[in-house]
KEKE-3310 file (N, C-alpha, C; in steps of 0.2 Angstrom, whole numbers, plus 5000, padded with zeros to 4 digits):
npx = (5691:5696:5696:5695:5696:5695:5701:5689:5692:5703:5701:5692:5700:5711:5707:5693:5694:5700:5701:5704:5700:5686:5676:5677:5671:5665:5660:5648:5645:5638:5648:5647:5637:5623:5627:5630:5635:5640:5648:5663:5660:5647:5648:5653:5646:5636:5640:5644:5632:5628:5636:5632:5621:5620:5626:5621:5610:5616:5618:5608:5600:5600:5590:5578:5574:5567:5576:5573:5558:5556:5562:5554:5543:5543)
npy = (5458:5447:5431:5416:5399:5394:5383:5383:5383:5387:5400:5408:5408:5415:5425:5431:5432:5444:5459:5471:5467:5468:5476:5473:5467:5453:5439:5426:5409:5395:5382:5390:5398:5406:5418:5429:5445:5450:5459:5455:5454:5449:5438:5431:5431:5425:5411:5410:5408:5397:5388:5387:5384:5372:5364:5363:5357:5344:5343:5341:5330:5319:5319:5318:5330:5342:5356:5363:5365:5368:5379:5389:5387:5398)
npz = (5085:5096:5101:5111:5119:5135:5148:5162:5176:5177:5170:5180:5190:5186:5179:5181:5194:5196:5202:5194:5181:5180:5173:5162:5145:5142:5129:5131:5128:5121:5113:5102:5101:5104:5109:5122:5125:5140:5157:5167:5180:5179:5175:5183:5195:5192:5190:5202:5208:5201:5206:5220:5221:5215:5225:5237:5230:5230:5243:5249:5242:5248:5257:5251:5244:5234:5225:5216:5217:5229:5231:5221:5225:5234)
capx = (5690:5700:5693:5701:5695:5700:5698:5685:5697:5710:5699:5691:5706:5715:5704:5687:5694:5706:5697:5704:5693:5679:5671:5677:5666:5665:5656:5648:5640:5639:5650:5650:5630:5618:5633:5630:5640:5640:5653:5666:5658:5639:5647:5655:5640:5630:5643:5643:5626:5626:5638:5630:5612:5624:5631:5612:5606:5619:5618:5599:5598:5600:5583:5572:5572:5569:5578:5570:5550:5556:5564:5550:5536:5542)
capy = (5454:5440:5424:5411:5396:5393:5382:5387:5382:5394:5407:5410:5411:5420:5431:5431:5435:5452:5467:5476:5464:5465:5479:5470:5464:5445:5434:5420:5406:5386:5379:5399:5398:5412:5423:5435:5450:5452:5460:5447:5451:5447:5431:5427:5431:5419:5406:5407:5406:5388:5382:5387:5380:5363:5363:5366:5350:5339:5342:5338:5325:5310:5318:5319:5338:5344:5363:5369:5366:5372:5387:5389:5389:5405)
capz = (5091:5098:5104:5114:5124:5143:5155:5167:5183:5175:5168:5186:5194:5185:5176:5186:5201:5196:5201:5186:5174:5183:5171:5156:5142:5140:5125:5133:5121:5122:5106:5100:5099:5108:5112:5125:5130:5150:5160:5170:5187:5179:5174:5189:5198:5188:5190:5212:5207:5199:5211:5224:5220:5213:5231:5239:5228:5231:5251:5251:5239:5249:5262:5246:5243:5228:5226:5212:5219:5237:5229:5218:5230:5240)
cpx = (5694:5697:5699:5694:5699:5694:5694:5688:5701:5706:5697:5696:5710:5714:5698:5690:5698:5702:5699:5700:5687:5672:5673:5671:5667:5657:5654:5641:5640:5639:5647:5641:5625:5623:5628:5634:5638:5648:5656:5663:5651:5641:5650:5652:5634:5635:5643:5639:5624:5629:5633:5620:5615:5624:5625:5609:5610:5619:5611:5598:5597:5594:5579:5569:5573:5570:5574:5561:5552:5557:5560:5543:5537:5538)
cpy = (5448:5434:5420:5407:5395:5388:5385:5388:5388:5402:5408:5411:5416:5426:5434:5435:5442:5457:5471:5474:5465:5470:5477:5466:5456:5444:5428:5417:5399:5384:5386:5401:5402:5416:5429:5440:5453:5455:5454:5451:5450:5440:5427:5426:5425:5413:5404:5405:5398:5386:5382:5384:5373:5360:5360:5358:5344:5338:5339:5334:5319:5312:5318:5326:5340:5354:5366:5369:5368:5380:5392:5392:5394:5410)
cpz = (5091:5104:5107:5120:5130:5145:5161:5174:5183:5173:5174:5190:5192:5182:5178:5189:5201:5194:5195:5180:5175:5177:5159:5153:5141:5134:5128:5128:5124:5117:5101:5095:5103:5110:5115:5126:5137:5152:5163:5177:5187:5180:5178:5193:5197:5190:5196:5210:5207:5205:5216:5225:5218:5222:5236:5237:5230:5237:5254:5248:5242:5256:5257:5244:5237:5228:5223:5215:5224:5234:5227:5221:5234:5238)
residu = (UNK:UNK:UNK:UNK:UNK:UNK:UNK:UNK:UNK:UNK:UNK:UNK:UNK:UNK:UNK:UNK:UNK:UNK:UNK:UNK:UNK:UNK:UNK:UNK:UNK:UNK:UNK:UNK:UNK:UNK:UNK:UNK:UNK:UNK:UNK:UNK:UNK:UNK:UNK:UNK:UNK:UNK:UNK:UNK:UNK:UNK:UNK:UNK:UNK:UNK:UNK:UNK:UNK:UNK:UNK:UNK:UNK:UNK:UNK:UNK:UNK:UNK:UNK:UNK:UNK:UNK:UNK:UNK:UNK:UNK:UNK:UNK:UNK:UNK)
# end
């Protein structure tokens, strides 16, 4: 196997986004600790994912909205 770290800016752009990876297998860990194998369009999916609930919290934040209890309660 061959390991390599990337930049997250550069990995998504230039390896995320290319349909021909999209059924490849990726390693994802935090400092090479709970390693999982997901394909790159699970982990890309996960990754809209946070932005997209970051984006969510940071646009509500200044009415007093908390995301995860509104999310939560549906």
């Amino acid at each position: 196997m061959y390991f390599e770290e990337a930049e997250l800016e550069n990995f998504y752009s230039y390896v995320l986004s290319k349909k021909e990876n999209q059924d490849k297998k990726v390693l994802v860990g935090y400092n090479g600790v709970d390693g999982k194998e997901v394909t790159m369009s699970e982990l890309r999916e996960d990754m809209n994912e946070i932005r997209d609930i970051k984006k969510f919290k940071l646009k509500n934040s200044h009415k007093g909205v908390d995301f995860y209890d509104n999310y939560y309660r549906k």
